[in-house]
N, C-alpha and C positions, 0 to 999 in steps of 0.2 A: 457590550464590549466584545471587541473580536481576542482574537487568539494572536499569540506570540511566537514565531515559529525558529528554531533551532535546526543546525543542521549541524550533525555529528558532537552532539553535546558530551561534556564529562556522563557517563554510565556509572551512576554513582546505583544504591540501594534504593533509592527512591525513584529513579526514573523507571527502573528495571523495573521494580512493582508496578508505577504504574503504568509500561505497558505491557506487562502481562495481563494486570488486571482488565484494560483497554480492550486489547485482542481478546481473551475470553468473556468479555460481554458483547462486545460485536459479535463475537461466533455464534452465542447465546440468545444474542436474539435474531440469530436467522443472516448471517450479514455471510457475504460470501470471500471469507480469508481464510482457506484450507482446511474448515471443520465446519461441521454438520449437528447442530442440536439433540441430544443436551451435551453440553461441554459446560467443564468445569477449569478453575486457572490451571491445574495438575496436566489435564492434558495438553495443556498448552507452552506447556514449559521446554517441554524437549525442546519442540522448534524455534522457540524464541532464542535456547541456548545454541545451537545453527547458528540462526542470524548473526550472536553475540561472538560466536566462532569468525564468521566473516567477516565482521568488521574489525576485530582485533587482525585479522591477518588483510586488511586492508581492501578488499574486493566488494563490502557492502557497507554503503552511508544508511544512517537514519535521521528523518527529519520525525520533528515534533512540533504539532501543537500545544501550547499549555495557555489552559484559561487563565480568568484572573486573579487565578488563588492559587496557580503553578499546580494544577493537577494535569494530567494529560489528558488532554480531549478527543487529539487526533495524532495521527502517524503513518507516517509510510517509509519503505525500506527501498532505497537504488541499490543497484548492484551493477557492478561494469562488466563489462563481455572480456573473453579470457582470448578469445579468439581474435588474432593481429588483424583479419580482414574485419571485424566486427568492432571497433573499437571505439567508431566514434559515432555510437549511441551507448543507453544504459537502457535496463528494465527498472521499472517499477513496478512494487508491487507488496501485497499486503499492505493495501492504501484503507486506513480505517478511519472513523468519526465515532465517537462513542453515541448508540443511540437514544443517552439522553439530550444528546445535542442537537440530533436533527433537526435540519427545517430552520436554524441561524444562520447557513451560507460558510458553517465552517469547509463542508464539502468541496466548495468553489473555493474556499480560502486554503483550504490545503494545497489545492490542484496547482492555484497559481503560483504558490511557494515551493513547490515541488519544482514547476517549468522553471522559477527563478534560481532555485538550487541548482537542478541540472547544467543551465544557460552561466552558472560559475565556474563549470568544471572543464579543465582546459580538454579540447578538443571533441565534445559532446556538441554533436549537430541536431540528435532526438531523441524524445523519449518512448519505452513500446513498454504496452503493458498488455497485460491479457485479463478477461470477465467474463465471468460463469457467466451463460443466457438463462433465460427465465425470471430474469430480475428487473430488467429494462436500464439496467448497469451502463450499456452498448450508446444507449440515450443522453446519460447524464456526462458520460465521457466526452462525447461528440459536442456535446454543449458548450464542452471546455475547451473544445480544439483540438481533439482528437478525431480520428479518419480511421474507420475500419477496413482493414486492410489483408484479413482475412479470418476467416472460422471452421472450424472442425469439428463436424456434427457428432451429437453425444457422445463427445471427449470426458466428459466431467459426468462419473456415475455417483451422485447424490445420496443414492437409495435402490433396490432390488426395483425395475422398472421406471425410474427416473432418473435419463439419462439428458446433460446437458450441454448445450454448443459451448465450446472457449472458444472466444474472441477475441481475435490479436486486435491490437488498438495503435496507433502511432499517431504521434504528436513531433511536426517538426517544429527544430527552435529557429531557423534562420525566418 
């Protein structure tokens, strides 16, 4: 059974856990959403309280997956451009799959609910997100319709000696 997906749902006690807990098991097992192993839910909480900052003041949506049992499987966070000449795209981004799900096509199934979220939002013509290289991240985005568009070598420092490209990505919706 596939995933049921939300966009901007009630932020009740139970979503909030589960995607913190979501985000710090992706982090945890190596997945690349702004932490680096070992991570626990604690580190993860600051920034999730960010995101929950931006969507109360209106600048960032969350979509969600939840499987069949309304746990969260998958999520990703838009945020709209603040910038008047930038306004009609959004970023995506902190695009996750819990990885006991891999390998069911939630990955694809987020993507396209994502482009279809976006593609509801008045005056959104695209969506651009960015991916650590070294992952083959760059692959699976293009798979979905996404055009690299550009990269900036060893942007993303990992580790002392493990430096890695970010990849700008864009997805038009016309």
């Amino acid at each position: 059974m596939g995933l049921t997906f939300h966009l901007d749902p009630p932020v009740t006690r139970e979503l909030r856990d589960g995607v913190l807990g979501l985000w710090a098991d992706v982090s945890e097992a190596g997945g690349a959403v702004g932490f680096v192993p070992p991570v626990a839910v604690e580190d993860v909480r600051a920034e999730l309280v960010r995101h929950l900052v931006g969507m109360a003041e209106g600048r960032v949506r969350l979509l969600v997956g939840l499987d069949e049992d309304g746990t969260v499987a998958a999520a990703a966070f838009l945020a709209s451009n603040s910038h008047r000449l930038m306004r009609h795209w959004i970023w995506a981004y902190t695009v996750m799959v819990h990885p006991g799900a891999q390998g069911r096509g939630y990955g694809r199934d987020l993507m396209a609910a994502l482009a279809d979220a976006a593609r509801s939002l008045d005056g959104i013509e695209a969506v651009r997100l960015t991916c650590r290289g070294g992952l083959g991240l760059e692959r699976f985005y293009a798979s979905c319709g996404y055009k690299e568009v550009g990269r900036v070598p060893g942007a993303i420092r990992v580790a002392d000696g493990d430096d890695r490209d970010d990849i700008i990505m864009l997805l038009p919706l016309n």
